[in-house]
DRENZA-13790 format. One record per residue (C-alpha): residue number from 1; x, y, z. Coordinates in Angstrom, 2 decimals, always signed. Each point is the difference from the previous one (the first is absolute). Layout:
BEGIN
  resi        x        y        z
   NUM        X        Y        Z
...
***
This chain:
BEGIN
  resi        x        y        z
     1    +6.82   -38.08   -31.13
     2    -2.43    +0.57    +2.37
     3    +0.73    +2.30    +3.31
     4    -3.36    +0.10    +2.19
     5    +0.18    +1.21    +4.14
     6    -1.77    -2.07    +2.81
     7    -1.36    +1.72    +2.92
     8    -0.87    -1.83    +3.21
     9    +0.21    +0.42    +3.74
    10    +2.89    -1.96    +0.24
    11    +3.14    -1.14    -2.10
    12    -0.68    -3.34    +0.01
    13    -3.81    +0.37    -1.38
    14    +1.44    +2.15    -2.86
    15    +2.64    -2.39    -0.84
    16    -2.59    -2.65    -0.42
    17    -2.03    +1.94    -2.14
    18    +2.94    +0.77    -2.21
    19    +1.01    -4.02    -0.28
    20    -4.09    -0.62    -0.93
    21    -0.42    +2.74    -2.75
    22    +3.95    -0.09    -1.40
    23    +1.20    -3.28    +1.00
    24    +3.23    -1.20    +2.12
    25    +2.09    +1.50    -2.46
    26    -0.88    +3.60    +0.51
    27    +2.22    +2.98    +1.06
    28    -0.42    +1.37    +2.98
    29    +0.99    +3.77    -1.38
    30    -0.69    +1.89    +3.53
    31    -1.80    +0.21    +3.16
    32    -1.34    +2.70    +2.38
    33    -1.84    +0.93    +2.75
    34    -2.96    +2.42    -0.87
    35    -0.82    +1.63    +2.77
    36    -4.02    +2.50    +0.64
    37    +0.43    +3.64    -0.48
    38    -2.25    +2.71    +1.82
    39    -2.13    -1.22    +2.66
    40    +0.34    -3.47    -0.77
    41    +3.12    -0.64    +1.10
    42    -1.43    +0.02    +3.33
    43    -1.96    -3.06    -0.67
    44    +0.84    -1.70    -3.03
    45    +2.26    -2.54    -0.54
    46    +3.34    -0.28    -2.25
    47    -0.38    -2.03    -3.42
    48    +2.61    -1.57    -1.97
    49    +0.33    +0.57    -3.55
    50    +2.22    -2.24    -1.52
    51    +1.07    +0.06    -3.94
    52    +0.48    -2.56    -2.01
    53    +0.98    -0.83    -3.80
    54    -0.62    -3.16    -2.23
    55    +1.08    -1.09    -3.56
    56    -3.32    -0.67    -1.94
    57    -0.86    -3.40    -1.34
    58    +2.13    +0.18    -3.00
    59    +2.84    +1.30    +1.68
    60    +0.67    -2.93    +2.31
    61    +1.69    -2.13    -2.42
    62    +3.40    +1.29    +0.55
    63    +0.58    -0.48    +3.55
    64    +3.82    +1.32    +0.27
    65    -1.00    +3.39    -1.93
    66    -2.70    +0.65    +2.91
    67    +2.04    -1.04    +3.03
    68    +2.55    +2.61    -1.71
    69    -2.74    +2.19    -0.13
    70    -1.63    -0.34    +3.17
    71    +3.42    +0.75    +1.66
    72    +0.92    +2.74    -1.65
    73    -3.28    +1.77    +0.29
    74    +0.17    -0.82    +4.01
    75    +3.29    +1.41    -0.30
    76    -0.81    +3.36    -1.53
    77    -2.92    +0.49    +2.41
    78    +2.32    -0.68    +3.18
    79    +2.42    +2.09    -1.31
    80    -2.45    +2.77    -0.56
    81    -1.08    -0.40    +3.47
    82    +3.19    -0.02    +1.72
    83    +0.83    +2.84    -1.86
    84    -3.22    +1.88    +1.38
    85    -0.31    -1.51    +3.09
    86    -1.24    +1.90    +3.00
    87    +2.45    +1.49    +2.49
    88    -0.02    +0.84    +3.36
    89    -1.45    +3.87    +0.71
    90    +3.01    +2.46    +0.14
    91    -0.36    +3.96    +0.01
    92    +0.05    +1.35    -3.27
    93    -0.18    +2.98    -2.13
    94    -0.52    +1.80    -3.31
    95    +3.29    -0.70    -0.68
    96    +0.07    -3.93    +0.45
    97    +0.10    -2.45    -2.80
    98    -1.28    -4.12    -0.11
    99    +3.68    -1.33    +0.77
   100    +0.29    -3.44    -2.28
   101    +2.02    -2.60    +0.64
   102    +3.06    -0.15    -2.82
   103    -1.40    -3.07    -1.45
   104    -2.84    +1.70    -0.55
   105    +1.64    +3.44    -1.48
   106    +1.83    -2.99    -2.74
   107    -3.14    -0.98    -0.73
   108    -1.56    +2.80    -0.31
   109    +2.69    +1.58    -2.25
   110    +0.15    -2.99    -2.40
   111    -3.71    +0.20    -0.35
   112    -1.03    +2.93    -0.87
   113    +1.78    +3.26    -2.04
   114    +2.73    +2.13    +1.09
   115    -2.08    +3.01    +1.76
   116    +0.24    +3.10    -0.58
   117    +2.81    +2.64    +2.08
   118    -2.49    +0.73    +2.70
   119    +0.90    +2.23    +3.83
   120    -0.65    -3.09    +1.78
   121    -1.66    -3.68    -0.95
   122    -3.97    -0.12    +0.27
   123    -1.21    -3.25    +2.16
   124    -3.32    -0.60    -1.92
   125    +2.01    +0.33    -2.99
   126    +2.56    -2.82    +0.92
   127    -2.82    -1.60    +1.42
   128    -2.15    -0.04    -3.71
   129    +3.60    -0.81    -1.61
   130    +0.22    -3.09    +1.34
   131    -3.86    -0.67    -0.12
   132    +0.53    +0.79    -4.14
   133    +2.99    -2.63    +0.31
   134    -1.81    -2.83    +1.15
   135    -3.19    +0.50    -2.25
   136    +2.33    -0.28    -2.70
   137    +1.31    -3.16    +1.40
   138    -3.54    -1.86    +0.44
   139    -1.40    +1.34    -3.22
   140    +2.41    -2.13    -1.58
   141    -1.26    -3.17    +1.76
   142    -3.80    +0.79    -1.13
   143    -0.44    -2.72    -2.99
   144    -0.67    +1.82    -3.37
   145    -2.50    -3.13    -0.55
   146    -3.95    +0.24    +1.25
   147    -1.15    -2.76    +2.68
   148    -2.28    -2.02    -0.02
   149    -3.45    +2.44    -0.11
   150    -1.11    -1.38    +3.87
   151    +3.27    +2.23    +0.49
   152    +0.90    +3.60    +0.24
   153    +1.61    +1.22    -3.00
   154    +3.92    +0.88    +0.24
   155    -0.36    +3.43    -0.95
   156    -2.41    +0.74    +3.41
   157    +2.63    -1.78    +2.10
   158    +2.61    +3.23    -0.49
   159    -2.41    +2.39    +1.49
   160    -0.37    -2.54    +3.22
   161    +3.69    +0.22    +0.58
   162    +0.32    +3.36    -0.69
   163    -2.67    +0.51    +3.11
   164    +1.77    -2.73    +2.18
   165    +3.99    +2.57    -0.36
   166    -2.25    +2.93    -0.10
   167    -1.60    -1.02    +3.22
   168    +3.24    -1.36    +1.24
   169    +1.78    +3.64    -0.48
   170    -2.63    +1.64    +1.75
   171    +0.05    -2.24    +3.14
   172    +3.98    +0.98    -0.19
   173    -0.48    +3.76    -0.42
   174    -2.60    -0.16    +2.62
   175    +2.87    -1.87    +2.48
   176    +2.30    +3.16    -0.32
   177    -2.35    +1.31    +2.64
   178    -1.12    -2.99    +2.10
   179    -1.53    +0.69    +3.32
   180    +0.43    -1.84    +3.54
   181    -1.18    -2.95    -1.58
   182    +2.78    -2.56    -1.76
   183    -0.50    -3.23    -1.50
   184    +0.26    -2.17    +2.36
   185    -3.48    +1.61    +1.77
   186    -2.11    -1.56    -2.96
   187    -1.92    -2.35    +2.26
   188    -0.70    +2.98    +2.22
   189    -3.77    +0.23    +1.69
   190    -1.96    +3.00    -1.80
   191    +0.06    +1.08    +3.77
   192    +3.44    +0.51    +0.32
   193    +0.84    +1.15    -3.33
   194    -2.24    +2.77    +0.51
   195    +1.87    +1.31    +3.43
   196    +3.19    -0.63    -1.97
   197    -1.09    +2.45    -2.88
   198    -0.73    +2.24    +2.61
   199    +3.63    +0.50    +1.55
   200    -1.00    -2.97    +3.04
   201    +3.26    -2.25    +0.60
   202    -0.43    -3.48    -1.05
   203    +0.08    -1.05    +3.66
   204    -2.65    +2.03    +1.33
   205    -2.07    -0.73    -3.08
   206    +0.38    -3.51    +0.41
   207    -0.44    -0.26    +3.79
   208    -3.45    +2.10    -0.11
   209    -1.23    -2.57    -3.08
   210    +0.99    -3.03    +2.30
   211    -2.37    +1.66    +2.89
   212    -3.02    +0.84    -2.45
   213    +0.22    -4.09    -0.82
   214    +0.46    -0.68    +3.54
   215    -3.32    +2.05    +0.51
   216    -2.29    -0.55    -3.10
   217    +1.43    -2.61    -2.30
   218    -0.39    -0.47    -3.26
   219    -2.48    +3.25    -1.14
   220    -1.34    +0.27    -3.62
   221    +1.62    +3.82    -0.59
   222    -2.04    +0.09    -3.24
   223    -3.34    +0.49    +1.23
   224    -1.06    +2.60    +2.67
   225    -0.71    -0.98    +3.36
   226    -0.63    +0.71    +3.31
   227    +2.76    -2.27    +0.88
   228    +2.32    +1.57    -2.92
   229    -0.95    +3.27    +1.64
   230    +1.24    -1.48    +3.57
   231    +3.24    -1.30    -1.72
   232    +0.97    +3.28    -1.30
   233    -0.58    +2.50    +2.80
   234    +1.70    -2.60    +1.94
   235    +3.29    +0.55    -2.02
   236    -0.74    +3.38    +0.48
   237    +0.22    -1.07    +3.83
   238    +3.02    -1.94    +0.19
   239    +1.81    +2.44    -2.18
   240    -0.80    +3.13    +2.49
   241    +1.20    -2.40    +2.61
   242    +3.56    -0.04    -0.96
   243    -0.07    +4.08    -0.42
   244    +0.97    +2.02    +3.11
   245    -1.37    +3.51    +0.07
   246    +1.40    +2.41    +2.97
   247    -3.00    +2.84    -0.24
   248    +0.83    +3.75    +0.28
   249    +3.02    +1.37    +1.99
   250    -0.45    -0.43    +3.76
   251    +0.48    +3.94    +1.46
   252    +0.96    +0.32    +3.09
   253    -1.51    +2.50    +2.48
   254    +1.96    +2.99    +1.10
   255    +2.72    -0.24    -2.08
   256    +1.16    -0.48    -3.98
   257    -0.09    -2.71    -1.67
   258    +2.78    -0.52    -2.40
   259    -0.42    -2.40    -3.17
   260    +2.53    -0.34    -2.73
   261    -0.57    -0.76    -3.47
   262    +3.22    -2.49    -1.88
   263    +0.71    -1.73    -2.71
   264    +1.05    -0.58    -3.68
   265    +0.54    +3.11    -2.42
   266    -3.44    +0.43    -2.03
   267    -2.24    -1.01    +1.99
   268    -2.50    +2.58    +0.84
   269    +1.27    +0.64    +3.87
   270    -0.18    +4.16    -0.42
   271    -3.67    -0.38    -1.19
   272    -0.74    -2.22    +2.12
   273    +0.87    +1.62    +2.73
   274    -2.21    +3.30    -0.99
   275    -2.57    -2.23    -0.01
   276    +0.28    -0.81    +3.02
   277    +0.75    +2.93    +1.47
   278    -3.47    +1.81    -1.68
   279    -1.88    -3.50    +1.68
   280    +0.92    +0.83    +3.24
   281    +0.00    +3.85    +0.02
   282    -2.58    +0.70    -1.18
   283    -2.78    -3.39    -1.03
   284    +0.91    -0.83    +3.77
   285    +1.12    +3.22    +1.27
   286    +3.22    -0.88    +1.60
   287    +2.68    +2.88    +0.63
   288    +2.84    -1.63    -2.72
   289    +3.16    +1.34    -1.12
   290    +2.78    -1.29    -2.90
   291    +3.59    -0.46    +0.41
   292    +1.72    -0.77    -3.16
   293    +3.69    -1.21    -0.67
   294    -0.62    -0.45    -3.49
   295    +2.60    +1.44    -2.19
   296    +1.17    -2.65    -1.70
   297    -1.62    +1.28    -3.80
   298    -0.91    +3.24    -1.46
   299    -2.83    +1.55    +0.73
   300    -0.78    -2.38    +3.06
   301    +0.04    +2.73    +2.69
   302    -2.18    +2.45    -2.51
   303    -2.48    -2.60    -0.60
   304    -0.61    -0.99    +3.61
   305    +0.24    +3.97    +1.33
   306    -2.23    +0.67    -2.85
   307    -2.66    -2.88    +1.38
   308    +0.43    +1.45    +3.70
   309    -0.90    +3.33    -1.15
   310    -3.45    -1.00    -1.92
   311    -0.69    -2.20    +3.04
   312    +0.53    +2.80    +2.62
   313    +2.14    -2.88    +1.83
   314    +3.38    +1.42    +1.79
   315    +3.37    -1.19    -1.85
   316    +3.68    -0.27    +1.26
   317    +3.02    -0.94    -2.03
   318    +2.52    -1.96    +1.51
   319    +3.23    -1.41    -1.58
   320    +2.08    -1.30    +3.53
   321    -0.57    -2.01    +2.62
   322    +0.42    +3.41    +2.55
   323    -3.09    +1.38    -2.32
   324    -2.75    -2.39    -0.39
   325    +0.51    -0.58    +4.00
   326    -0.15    +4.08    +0.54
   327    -3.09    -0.39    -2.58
   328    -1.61    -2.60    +1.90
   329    +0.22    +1.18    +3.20
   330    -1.43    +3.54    -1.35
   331    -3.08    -1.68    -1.07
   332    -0.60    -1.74    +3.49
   333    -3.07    +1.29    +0.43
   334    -1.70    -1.34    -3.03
   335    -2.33    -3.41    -0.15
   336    +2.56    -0.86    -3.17
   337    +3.23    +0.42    -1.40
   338    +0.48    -1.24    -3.16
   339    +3.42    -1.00    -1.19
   340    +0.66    +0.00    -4.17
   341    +3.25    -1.69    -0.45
   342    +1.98    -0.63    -3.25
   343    -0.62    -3.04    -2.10
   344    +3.22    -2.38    +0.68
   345    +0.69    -3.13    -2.06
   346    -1.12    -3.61    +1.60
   347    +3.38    -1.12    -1.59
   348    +2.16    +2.44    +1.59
   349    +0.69    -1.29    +3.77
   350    +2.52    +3.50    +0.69
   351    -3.34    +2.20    -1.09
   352    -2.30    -1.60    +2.31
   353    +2.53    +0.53    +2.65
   354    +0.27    +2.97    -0.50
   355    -3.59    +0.56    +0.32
   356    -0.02    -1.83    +2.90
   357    +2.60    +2.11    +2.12
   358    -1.85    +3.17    -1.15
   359    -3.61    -1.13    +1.11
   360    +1.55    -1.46    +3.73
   361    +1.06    +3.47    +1.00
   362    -4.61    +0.17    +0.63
   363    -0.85    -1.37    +2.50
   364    -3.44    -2.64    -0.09
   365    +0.02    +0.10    -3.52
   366    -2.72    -2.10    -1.96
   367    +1.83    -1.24    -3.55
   368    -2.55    -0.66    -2.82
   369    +1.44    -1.79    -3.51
   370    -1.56    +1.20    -2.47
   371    -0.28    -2.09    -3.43
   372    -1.66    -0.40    -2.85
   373    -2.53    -2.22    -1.59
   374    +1.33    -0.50    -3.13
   375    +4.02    -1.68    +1.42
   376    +0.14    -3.44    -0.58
   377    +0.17    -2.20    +3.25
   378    +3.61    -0.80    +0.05
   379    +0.79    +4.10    +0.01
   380    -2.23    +0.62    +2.88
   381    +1.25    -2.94    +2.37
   382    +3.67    +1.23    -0.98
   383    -1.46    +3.28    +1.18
   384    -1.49    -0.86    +3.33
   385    +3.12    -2.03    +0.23
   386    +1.98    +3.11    -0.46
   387    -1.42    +2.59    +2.37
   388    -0.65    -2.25    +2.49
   389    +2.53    +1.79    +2.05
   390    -2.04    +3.31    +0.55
   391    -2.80    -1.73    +1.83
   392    -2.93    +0.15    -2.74
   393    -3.12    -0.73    +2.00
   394    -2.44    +0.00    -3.15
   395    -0.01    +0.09    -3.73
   396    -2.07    +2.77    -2.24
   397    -0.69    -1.26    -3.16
   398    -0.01    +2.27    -2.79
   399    -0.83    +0.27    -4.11
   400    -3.00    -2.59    +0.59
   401    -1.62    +1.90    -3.44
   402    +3.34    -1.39    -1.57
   403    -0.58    -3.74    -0.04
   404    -2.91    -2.61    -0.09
   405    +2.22    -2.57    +1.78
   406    -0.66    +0.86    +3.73
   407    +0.88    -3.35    +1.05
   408    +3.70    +1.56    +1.13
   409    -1.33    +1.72    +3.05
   410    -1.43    -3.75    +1.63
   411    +3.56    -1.59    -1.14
   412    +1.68    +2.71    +1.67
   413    -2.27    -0.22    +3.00
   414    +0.47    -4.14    +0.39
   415    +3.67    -0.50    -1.04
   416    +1.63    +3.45    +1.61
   417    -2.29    -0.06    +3.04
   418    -1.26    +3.64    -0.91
   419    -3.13    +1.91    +0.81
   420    -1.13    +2.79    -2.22
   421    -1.32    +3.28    +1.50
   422    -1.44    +1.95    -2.76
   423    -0.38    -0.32    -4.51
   424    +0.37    +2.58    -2.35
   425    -1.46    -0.09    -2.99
   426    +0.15    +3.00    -2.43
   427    +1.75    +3.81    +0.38
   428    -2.82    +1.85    +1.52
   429    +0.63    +1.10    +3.37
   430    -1.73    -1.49    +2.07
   431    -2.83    -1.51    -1.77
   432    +2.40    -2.40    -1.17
   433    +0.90    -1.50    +3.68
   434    -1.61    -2.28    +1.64
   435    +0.63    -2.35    +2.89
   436    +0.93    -3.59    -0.39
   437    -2.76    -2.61    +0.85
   438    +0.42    -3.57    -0.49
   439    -3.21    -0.92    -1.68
   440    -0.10    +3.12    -2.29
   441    +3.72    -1.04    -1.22
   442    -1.16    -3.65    -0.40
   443    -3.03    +0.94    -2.00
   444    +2.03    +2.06    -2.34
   445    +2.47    -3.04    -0.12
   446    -2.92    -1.57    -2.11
   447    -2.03    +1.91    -1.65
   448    +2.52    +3.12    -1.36
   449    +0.72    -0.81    -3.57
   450    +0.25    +1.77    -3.20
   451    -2.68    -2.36    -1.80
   452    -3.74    +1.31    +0.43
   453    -0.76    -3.81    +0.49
   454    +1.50    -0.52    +3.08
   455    -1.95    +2.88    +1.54
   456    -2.99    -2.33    +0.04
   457    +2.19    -1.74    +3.12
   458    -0.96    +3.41    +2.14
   459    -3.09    -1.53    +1.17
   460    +0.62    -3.01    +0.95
   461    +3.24    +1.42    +2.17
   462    -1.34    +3.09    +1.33
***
């Protein structure tokens, strides 16, 4: 037998090569898209690798033994692959096994030997189980007898096999934690595969490639440019368009100004709001003051009296409506009043009430939502869903240093109609603050990555 793979730009040129090396009779064992890695998946192009088997020249002679054999290896590959195949992302954790379907778990258990009493079943395990099952199955099919020499002997076919499952397991243990791209975005430009991969929703990313083709056409990505160069910082452009940055707090003369800080549990509100408390008192030299209701954990009131104190900035605990409006009013002759409030859930409505009747008793109140980088999309529009009702007027973005996908913050901004006042990106107070600007966030949109290679995009972005 002999199992070769065809890659091409498209299917239909790696069929044909299959059909002029192996003949019309040859298997088609499996096809997929292989898609650049690195920087070159923001120019290059997919290619189709398709694998094929053939009987040798003095197999051919018994045509009902390879039909049988040409279905049933088909067979075992499709059933390895719908075994394996890729799922939708879902939240996971240490705890979470590959779930199989049960025809696969029959398989599986007929295949390979009883294991051994274990706490709980490994994936990669079942995974290699049924990997061992199937070699067994094709290494019966490999003819004892050498072909003809113009051939590749039997015994070197087994190892080719063995690569195609072991390279078949992989792409299934690699699916367990598949990204915002499915299989259905094969044909995807680099373009918009990139913004994907970086948290952008597939709507944006595909309305800002239709523009750049609207604007340049078809651009060789491979080589630099100056028009390459124009085609990227104008991404850059049309991404910071679709962000919405408020700026700093607006103080008002002669009196307080009062800003709130709300949202989820977790989400770095209390630090944040030291930070900016120590901004404005004393980088900008504002007269501010704290108010915190935050007693909702242990420790919260220590940690945030504790912060006051190192700061020098004046703190007042308040638990009822009656007190944070006595506290308020105290601090009426201050530039700021800072209001720490305890995290509530985004899938509670009765806690966000709650929230809501507290903060009303203040009069000109400025709400800010504070979230954090690393929620997926879905969780933050069910948040600015949720406490809508308090009148949020900006978002703070938090835990930046906690996730290279930044592309939430310009979903958030187009789909929830949301501007974002300031980003936080770290613990130190207040290094770690800074305020939000449209082509700063779009830059880091595109360039911040964990792989070194990617930081060779800084230049041609900045």
């Amino acid at each position: 037998m002999i199992i070769k793979k065809f890659i091409a730009n498209t299917e239909d040129e790696a069929l044909a090569a299959v059909r002029r090396e192996l003949g019309p009779e040859a298997v088609i064992v499996s096809r997929r898209t292989l898609r650049p890695t690195g920087l070159k998946a923001l120019f290059a192009s997919s290619k189709i690798e398709v694998t094929a088997a053939a009987d040798g020249p003095g197999q051919r002679s018994d045509p009902g033994r390879a039909k049988q054999r040409e279905e049933e290896l088909a067979s075992n590959l499709q059933r390895l692959k719908a075994t394996f195949a890729e799922q939708p992302p879902a939240p996971v954790n240490s705890e979470d096994k590959v779930s199989l379907s049960p025809q696969a778990r029959q398989r599986m258990k007929a295949e390979a030997p009883a294991p051994a009493p274990s706490p709980r079943p490994n994936p990669e395990a079942e995974m290699k189980r049924a990997a061992d099952g199937l070699l067994q199955r094709f290494a019966k099919e490999v003819p004892a007898q050498s072909p003809v020499v113009s051939e590749p002997e039997p015994s070197a076919a087994a190892p080719d096999i063995r690569q195609m499952i072991r390279e078949e397991v992989e792409r299934a243990q690699k699916g367990v934690s598949v990204g915002p791209l499915h299989a259905n975005d094969e044909e995807l430009t680099g373009s918009v595969r990139f913004l994907m991969a970086k948290g952008v929703s597939r709507s944006i990313a595909l309305e800002i490639e239709d523009t750049l083709q609207e604007r340049f056409g078809p651009v060789d990505l491979k080589v630099d440019s100056p028009l390459r160069r124009k085609r990227l910082q104008t991404m850059k452009e049309l991404l910071a368009d679709k962000l919405q940055c408020t700026g700093p707090f607006r103080l008002k003369k002669g009196q307080a100004t009062v800003v709130a800080l709300v949202g989820p549990h977790g989400v770095g509100k209390s630090t944040t709001l030291m930070k900016l408390a120590v901004h404005y008192g004393h980088q900008l030299g504002k007269r501010v003051a704290v108010v915190s209701l935050d007693n909702s954990k242990v420790g919260a009131r220590e940690q945030i009296r504790g912060l006051a104190e190192s700061f020098r900035i004046p703190l007042t605990l308040a638990a009822t409506p009656f007190e944070l409006k006595q506290a308020v009013q105290s601090y009426g002759d201050r530039d700021l009043v800072l209001i720490d409030t305890s995290g509530r859930s985004q899938y509670d409505r009765r806690q966000v009430d709650e929230l809501a009747d507290l903060l009303s008793v203040v009069e000109n109140i400025h709400s800010y939502l504070t979230v954090s980088a690393a929620t997926k999309d879905i969780d933050v529009y069910g948040t600015v869903q949720q406490f809508a009702p308090i009148g949020v007027e900006g978002l703070i973005v938090t835990k930046l240093d906690e996730t290279i996908a930044y592309g939430m913050m310009l979903n958030v901004c187009h789909h929830c109609q949301q501007s974002i006042a300031y980003v936080a990106a770290g613990p130190r107070i207040p290094e770690d603050l800074k305020l939000a600007d449209a082509q700063d966030i779009a830059r880091s949109i595109m360039v911040q990555h964990n792989n070194q290679e990617f930081q060779s995009l800084r230049s041609l972005v900045s």
